[in-house]
C-alpha positions as CSV (number, residue, x, y, z in Angstrom):
1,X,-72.2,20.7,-48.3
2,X,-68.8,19.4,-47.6
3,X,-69.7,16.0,-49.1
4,X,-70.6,17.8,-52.4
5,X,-67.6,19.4,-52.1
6,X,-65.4,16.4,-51.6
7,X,-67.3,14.4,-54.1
8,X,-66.9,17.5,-56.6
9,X,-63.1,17.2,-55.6
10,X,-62.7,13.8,-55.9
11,X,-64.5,13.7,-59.3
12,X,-62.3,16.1,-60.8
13,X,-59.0,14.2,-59.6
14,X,-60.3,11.6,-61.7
15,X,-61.2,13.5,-64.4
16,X,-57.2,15.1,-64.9
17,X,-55.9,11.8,-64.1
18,X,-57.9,10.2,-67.1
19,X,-57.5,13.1,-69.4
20,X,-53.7,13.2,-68.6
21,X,-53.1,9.5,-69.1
22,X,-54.5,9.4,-72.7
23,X,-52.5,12.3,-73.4
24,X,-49.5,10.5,-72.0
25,X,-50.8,7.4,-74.5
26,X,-51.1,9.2,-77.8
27,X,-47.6,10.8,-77.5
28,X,-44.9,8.5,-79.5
29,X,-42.3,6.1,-77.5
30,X,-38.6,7.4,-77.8
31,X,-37.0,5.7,-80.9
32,X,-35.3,2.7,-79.8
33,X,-32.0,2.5,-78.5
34,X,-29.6,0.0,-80.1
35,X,-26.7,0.2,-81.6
36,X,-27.7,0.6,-85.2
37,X,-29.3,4.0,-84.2
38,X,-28.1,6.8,-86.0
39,X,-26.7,4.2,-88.2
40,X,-24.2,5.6,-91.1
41,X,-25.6,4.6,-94.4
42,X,-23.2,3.8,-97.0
43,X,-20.3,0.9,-96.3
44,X,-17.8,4.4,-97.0
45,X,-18.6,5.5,-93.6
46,X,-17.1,3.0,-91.3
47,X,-20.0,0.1,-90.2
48,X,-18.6,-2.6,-88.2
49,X,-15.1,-2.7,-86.1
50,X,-12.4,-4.4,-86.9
51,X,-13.0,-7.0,-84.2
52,X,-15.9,-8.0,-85.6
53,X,-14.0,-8.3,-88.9
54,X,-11.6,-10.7,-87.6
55,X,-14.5,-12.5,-86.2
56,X,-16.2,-13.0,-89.4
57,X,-13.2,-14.0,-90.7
58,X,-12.8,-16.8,-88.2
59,X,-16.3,-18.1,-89.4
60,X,-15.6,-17.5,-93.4
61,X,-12.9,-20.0,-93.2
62,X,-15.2,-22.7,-91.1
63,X,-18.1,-22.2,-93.1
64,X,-17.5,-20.3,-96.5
65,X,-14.2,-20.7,-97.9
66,X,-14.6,-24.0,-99.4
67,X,-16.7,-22.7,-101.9
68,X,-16.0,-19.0,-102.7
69,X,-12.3,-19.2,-102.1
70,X,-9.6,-18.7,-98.9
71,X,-9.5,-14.5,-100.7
72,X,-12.9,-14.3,-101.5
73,X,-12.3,-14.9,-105.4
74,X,-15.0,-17.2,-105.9
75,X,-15.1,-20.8,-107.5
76,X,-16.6,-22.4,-110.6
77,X,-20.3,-21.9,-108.6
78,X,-19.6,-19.4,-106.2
79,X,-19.9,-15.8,-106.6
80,X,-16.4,-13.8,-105.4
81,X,-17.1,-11.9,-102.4
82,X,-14.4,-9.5,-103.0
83,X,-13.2,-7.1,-105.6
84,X,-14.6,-5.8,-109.1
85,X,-16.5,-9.0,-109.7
86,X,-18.0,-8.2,-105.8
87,X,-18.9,-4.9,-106.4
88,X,-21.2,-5.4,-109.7
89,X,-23.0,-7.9,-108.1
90,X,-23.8,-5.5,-105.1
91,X,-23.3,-2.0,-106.0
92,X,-26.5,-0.3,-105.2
93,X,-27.8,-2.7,-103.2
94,X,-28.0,-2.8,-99.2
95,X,-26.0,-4.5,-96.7
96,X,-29.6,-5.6,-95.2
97,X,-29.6,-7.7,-98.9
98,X,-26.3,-9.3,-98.5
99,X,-27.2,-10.3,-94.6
100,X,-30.5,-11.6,-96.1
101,X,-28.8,-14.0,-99.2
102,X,-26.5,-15.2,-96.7
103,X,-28.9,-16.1,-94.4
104,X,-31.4,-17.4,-96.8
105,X,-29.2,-19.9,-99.0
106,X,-25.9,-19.9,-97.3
107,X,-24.2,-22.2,-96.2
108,X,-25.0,-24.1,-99.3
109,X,-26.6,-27.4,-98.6
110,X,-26.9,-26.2,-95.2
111,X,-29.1,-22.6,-95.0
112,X,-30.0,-21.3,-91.9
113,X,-26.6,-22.7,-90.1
114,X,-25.2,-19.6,-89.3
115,X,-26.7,-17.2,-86.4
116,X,-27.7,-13.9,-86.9
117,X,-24.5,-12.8,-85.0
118,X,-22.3,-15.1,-87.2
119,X,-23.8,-13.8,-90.3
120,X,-23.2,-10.2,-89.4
121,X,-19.3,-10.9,-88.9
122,X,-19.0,-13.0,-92.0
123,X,-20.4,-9.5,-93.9
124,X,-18.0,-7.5,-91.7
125,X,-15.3,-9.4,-92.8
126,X,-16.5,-9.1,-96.0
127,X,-16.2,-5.3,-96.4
128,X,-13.0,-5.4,-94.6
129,X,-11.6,-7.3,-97.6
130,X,-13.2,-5.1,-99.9
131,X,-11.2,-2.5,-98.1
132,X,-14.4,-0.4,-96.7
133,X,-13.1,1.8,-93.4
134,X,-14.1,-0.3,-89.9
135,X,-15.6,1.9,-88.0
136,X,-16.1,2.1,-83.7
137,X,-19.7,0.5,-83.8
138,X,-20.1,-3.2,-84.5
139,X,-22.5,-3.8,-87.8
140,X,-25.9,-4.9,-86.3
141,X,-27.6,-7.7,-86.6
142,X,-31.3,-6.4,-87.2
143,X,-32.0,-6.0,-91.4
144,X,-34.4,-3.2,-90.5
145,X,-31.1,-0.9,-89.9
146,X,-29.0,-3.1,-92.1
147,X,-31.5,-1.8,-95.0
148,X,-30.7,1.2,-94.9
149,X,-26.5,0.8,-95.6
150,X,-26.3,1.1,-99.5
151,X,-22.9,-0.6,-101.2
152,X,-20.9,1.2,-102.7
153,X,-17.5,1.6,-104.5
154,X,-14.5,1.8,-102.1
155,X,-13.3,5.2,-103.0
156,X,-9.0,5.0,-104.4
157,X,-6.4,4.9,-101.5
């Protein structure tokens, strides 16, 4: 009898500790932590730091200047990056689109130079010469989040 009884036991530990393992399974993973989480999503609401700013800036003169101008005004075959002429280019679009051109085609004759990291500054620096707020959380790197940041027109100061 007590051999039923432990087998019985035994048996049924089993059983809970399959049934509570798919259970476990089917519920969903917490969302990710980065730092894009809770991400703001318009360029009005502060998206990269002014550090990063600077950094981008660093890189814009290396890598972009030559060809869309030391302010961002453009030349005879690049687009400005700044400014009126900026903003009907982009309005409506997503930051996760600018990241993307630039990494796609930029620098020309050279696409695919720049890192991930790099490119994300050169766009921070971008907004902060379009005058958009820095904010306290660098812009990320990942076009999933960067998707989902529509541009839009600086509001009047």
């Amino acid at each position: 009898m007590q051999t039923t009884t432990a087998v019985f036991a035994l048996a049924g530990a089993m059983y809970a500790g399959v049934f509570y393992s798919s259970v476990r399974a089917q519920q969903p993973a917490p969302a990710a932590q980065t730092p894009a989480a809770g991400a703001a999503q318009s360029v009005l609401e502060g998206v990269y730091t002014e550090e990063q700013g600077k950094r981008g800036d660093a890189v814009y003169g290396q890598e972009c200047s030559t060809c869309h101008g030391a302010s961002l005004e453009g030349g005879e075959m690049a687009p400005a990056l700044a400014g009126a002429a900026f903003m009907s280019n982009w309005q409506g679009l997503t930051v996760g689109d600018l990241f993307e051109r630039i990494r796609i085609s930029m620098p020309d004759g050279n696409p695919g130079k720049l890192s991930r990291q790099q490119i994300a500054d050169v766009v921070a620096f971008i907004l902060s010469a379009s005058k958009y707020p820095a904010g306290k959380t660098e812009l990320p790197k990942e076009v999933e989040f960067l998707k989902q940041m529509k541009i839009e027109p600086a509001k009047p100061q």
